[in-house]
Each structure stands twice: as C-alpha cells, then as structure tokens.
C-alpha positions in Angstrom: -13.9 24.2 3.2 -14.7 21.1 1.7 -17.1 18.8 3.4 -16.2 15.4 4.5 -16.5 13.0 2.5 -18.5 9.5 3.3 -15.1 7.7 3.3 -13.3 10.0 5.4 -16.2 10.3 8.0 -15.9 6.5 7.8 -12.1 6.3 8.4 -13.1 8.7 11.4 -15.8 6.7 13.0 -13.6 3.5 12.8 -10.8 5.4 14.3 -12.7 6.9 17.5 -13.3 3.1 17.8 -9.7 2.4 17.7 -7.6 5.2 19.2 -8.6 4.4 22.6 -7.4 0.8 22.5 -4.1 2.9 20.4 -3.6 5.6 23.2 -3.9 2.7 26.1 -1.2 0.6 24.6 1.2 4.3 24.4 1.6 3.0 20.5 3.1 6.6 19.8 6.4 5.5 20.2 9.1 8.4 21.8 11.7 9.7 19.8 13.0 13.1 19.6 10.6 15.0 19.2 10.7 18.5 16.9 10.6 21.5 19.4 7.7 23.5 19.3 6.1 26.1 20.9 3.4 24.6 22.7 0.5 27.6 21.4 -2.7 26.4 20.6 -3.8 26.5 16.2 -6.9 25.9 14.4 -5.7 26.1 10.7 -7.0 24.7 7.5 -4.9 22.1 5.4 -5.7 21.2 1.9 -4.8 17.5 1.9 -5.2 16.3 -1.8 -6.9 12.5 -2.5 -7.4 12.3 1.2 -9.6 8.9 0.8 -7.7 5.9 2.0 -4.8 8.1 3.3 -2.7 6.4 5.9 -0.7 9.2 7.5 -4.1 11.3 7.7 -5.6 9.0 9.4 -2.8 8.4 12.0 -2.9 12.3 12.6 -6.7 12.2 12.8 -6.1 9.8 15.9 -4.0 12.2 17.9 -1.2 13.4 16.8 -2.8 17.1 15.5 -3.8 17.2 19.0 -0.3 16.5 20.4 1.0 19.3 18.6 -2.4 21.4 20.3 -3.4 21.4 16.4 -7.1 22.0 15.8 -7.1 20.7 11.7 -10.2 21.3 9.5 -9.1 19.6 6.4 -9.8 20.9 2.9 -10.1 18.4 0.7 -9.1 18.5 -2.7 -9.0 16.7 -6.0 -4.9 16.4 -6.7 -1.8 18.4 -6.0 -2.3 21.3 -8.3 -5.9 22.0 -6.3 -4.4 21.5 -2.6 -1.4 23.9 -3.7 -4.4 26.5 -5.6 -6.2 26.4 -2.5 -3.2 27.6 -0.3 -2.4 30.5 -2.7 -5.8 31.8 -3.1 -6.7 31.8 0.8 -8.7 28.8 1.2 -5.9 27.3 3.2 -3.3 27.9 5.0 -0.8 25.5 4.1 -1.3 22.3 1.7 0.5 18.9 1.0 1.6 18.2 -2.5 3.9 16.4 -4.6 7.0 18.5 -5.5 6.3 17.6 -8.9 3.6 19.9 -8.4 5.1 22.6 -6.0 8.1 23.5 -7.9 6.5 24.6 -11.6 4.6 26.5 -9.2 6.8 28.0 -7.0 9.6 28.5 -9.4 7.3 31.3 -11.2 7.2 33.9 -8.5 9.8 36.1 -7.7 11.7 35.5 -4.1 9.6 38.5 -2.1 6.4 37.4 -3.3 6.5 34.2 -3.1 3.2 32.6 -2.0 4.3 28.7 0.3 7.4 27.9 1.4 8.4 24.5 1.6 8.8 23.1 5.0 9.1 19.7 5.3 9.1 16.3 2.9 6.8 13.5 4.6 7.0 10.7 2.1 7.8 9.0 -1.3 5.8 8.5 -4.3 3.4 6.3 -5.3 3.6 6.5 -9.2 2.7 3.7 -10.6 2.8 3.1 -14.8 0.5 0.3 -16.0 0.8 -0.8 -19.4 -1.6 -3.5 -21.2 -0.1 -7.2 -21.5 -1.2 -8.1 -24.9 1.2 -5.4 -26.5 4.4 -7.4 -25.4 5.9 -4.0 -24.5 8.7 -4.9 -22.0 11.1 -1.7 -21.2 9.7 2.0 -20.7 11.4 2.9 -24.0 9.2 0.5 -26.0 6.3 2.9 -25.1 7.0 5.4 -28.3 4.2 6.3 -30.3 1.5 4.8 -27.0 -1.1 6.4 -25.8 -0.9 7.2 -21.8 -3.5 7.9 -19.8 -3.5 10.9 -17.4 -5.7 12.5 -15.1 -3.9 15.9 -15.5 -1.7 16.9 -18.3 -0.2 19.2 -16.1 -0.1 16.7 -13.0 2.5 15.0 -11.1 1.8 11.8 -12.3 2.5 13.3 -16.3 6.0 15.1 -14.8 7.0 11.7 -13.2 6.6 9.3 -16.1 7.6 12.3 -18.4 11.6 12.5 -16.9 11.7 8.0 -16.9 10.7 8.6 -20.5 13.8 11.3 -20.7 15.9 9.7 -18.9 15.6 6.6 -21.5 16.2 9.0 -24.4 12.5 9.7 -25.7 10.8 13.4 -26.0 8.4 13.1 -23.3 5.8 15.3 -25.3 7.0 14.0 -28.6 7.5 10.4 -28.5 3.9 8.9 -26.7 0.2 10.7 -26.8 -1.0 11.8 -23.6 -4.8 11.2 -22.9 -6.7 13.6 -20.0 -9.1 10.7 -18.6 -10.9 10.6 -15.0 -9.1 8.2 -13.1 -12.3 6.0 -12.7 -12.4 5.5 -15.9 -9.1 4.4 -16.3 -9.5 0.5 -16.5 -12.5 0.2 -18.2 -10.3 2.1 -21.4 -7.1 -0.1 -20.6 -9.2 -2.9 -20.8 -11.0 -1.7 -23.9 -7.9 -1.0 -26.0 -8.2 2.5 -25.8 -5.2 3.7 -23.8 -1.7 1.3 -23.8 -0.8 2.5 -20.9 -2.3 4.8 -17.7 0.3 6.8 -15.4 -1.3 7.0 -12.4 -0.6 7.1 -8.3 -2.3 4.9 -5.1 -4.8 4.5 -4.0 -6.4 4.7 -7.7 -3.1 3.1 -8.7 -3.5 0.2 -7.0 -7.3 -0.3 -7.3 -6.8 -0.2 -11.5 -3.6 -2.3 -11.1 -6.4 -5.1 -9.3 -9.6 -4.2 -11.1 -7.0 -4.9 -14.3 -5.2 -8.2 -13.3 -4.4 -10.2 -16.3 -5.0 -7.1 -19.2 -2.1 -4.6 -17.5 1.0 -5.0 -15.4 3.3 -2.4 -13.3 6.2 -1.9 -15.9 7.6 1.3 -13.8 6.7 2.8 -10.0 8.7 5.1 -7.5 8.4 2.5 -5.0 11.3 0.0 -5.9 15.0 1.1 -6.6 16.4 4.3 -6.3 13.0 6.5 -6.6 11.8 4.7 -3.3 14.3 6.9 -1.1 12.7 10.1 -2.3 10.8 12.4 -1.0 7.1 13.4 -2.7 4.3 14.6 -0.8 5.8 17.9 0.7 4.2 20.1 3.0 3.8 23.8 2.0 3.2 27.0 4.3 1.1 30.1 3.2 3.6 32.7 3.4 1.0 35.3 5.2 0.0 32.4 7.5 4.0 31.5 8.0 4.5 35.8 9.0 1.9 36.1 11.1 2.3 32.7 12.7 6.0 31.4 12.9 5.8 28.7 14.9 3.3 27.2 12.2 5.5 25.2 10.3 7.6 23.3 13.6 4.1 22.1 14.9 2.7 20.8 11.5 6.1 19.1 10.7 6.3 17.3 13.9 2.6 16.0 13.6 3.1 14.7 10.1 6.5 13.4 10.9 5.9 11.6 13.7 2.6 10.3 11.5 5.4 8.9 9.1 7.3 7.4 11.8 4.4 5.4 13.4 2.9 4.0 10.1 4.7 0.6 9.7 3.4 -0.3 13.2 -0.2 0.3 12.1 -1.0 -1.1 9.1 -2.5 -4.1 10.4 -5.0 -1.5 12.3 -5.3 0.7 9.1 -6.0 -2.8 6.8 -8.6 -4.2 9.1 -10.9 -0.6 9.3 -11.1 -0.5 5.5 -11.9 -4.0 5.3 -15.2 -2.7 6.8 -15.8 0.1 3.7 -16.8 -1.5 0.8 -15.8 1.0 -1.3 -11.8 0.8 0.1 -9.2 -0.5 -2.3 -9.3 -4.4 -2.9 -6.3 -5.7 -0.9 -6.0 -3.1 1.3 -2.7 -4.8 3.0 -1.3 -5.3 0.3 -1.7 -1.7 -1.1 -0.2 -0.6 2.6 2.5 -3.4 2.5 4.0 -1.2 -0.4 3.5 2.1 1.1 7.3 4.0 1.6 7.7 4.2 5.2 10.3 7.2 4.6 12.0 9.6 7.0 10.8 13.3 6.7 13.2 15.4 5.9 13.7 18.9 6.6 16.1 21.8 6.1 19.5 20.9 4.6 18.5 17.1 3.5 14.8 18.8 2.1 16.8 21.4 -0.3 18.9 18.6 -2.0 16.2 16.8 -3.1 14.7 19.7 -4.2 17.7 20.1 -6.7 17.7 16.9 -7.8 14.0 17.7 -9.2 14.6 20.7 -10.4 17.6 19.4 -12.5 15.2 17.1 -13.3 12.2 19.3 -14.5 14.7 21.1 -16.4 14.8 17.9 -18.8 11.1 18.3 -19.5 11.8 22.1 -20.2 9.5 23.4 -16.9 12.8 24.8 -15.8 15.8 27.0 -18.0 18.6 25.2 -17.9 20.1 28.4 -17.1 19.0 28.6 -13.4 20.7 27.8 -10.4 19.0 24.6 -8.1 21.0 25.4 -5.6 19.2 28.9 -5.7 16.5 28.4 -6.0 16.3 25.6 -3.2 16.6 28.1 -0.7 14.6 30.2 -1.7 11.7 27.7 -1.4 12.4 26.1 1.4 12.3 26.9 5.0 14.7 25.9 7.7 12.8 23.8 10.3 
C-alpha cells in the first residue's frame, strides 16, 4: 500500500477537527439508503490523484464507517495505475474513469474477467486549455497543434481524442500528442512549447490559474451535455467480489451517499485547504464547478457504458463489429 501522502494526512487532520462539529449538526442528510448487509470489511481501494479529492474526504469523515468499512487507501498516480493495482492484487477494488476501465476490460474474455463495474460516482473533469495568442477559437481549429498529455494512453488523451472526432479530425492524425508531467504543464504552455494541454482537476484547474492570461478553457465535460455523465466508476476485483458479495452494495452506498452530501460541504471542504499551501489556488472556485451528479447503478450504469463504447469505437479502441449492449453486461454488476 502506498503511504499517505503530506496532503492527504493534512486533509485528515483538518477533518478529525471538523467531523465532530459535522456529526453534531446530523449533516448526513437521510435518504434511502442502499441495503447492505451490515458485516464488518477492511479492504484496500486504489483511489487515483487522491490529493484535493472531495468525495474522499467526505468518506474519510464517516461514511466508510457507516457502511462498517475499515478503508486503507492505495494511492495511485492516474486511472490506468488504480485499475493495475486492482488486477495485479494490490487492491481489491479501484475507482477510475471509464475511459480507462473499458480498453481494459473490453480485452478479457467474459469468465476471466478481472473487475466488474459496480457503480458510476461522478462526472468528468476534463478540461482542454489552449494558449490565447494563437487566436484558435473552435476545437477543430486545433489541426496540426501540439497537446500536451500526461498519458498517451490516459483518459484525458481518449476524452479530447472523440471531441476531436466528433468534429471530423483523426484524433491521431490531425494534432501531435506530447507525454509531459502535469507539473510541468504551464511552464511549456507558457513557453510556446505545447498549443494546447488536455488535462483533468485538480491539476486542471491549478494550470488553468497558474496560466491566466497565456491559456483559456476552450472545451471541458463540465458544461453542456458531457456534464450529465458519469466518469469516475468504481470497479470490484472479481476474486474479492466471489469471495465477498456483499462488497460492492457497501462500497456503493458509502461513495454514493459521499456524492449526495458534497454540495452541502464545500464551504467546509474550501476553508480546510485554505490552510495547505500547497492546495489549488481558488479552492471554491475549483469546488463551485465540481459535478454534483447522481451515482448510477445497474440499468442507468450500463447505458452509459454503451454510449462510450460507441464512442471508443470512433478512436478504433473498439471493433465496430461488437455489440455495446453486450458487452455492458458483461462488465457491469447489478447493484
């Protein structure tokens, strides 16, 4: 397991502070409630770019203990790391974007496959920044730019890749992807060395305000029609999944009802990074355009999931050939 790091431990020292004053107020609002069994877990979840995570600090305050969850979380570098860490042991069961999940998934046949899907917890955050001073004004004016990416074969890449599709440009053809850290992100946007950096919050946002003036949000999932869809998806290690069923009703009703109580936090949430230096400048404001979403589950879960892989099929992860409807149930479980 990973170890903590100095921003989490912070986010937990802040919110011992807090849940008290929380917990006395009975800010866990009642609704109906996921059924679950009630048995006692200690189980590891990878949690990718857990820094600065709203919904992981609202389960941190309570609600894995609600569910008589006992979490050690594994952190992990992106998507593609949380969902490696679930299929090679380390965990037993990982949040990710679909946009990671499904190239994954989609490879294995149906008796081996390694996660299932059980529940969506929340939209995207994909934000595309594009320098000012190249008058570019529409996603299709991007041809022949240079993006930056932290993974080529990242979320963040797929995302941008089907807006580009969609518009028609080759998404491999048409712009030059660049692998760059994510720290260094601004300093090459500001240099002229990238046009562009496709990217998700909280580094998103942080670039987007270290930048003001040099770049501007041309594209995000956060406005229009990619704001009511699901992203960060939690997965299920099969073996944990058989030898534990009640696993995935107890994780799902934590992290939903997470999603559920964030809009009446983020004033809380704002004020405890205001005390880390290292938080995102603007915290609020970051959180103001965080998608306060519905979970979804079962039926609702498995058409999204065919929407993307319709989509993913444009960027030729997916044969045209195969079956979304299929292969949604496959993946996913019925919570």
């Amino acid at each position: 397991m990973a170890a903590p790091s100095r921003r989490l431990l912070l986010m937990g020292a802040g919110g011992i502070i807090l849940a008290t004053a929380l917990q006395s107020r009975h800010v866990f609002h009642h609704r109906k409630q996921i059924a679950t069994d009630g048995k006692k877990r200690h189980i590891r979840l990878a949690w990718p770019d857990p820094d600065y995570d709203p919904l992981l600090w609202l389960c941190q305050q309570g609600l894995f203990g609600r569910y008589d969850l006992t979490v050690d979380i594994v952190e992990t570098s992106g998507g593609n790391s949380a969902i490696d860490a679930v299929v090679n042991g380390r965990a037993d069961a990982a949040l990710s974007p679909l946009l990671d999940w499904l190239p994954v998934l989609y490879q294995d046949d149906a008796d081996e496959l390694p996660t299932r899907l059980a529940c969506g917890i929340r939209g995207g955050s994909y934000r595309l920044l594009v320098r000012r001073d190249l008058h570019l004004h529409k996603v299709a004016d991007l041809a022949g730019r240079k993006i930056g990416v932290v993974s080529l074969e990242g979320a963040d890449r797929r995302f941008v890749s089907i807006q580009l599709r969609r518009r028609g440009l080759h998404p491999t053809d048409s712009v030059h992807w660049v692998a760059i850290a994510a720290d260094d992100m601004a300093d090459s946007l500001r240099a002229g060395e990238l046009d562009a950096v496709a990217v998700h919050d909280p580094m998103g946002w942080r670039i987007l305000q270290e930048t003001r003036g040099v770049s501007w949000n041309m594209l995000d999932s956060m406005t229009g029609a990619e704001r009511e869809r699901i992203d960060l998806t939690l997965g299920i290690a099969t073996k944990a999944l058989t030898q534990d069923p009640g696993l995935a009703a107890a994780l799902t009703a934590a992290l939903s009802d997470a999603q559920h109580e964030f809009p009446v936090h983020k004033d809380e949430l704002a004020q405890l990074w205001l005390k880390d230096k290292d938080a995102p400048e603007d915290a609020r404001g970051m959180l103001e355009r965080e998608i306060a979403s519905h979970p979804v589950t079962g039926h609702p879960l498995r058409i999204q999931v065919e929407q993307y892989v319709d989509e993913l099929k444009l960027l030729g992860l997916m044969q045209d050939a195969d079956n979304a409807t299929d292969i949604a149930h496959r993946i996913c479980l019925s919570v």
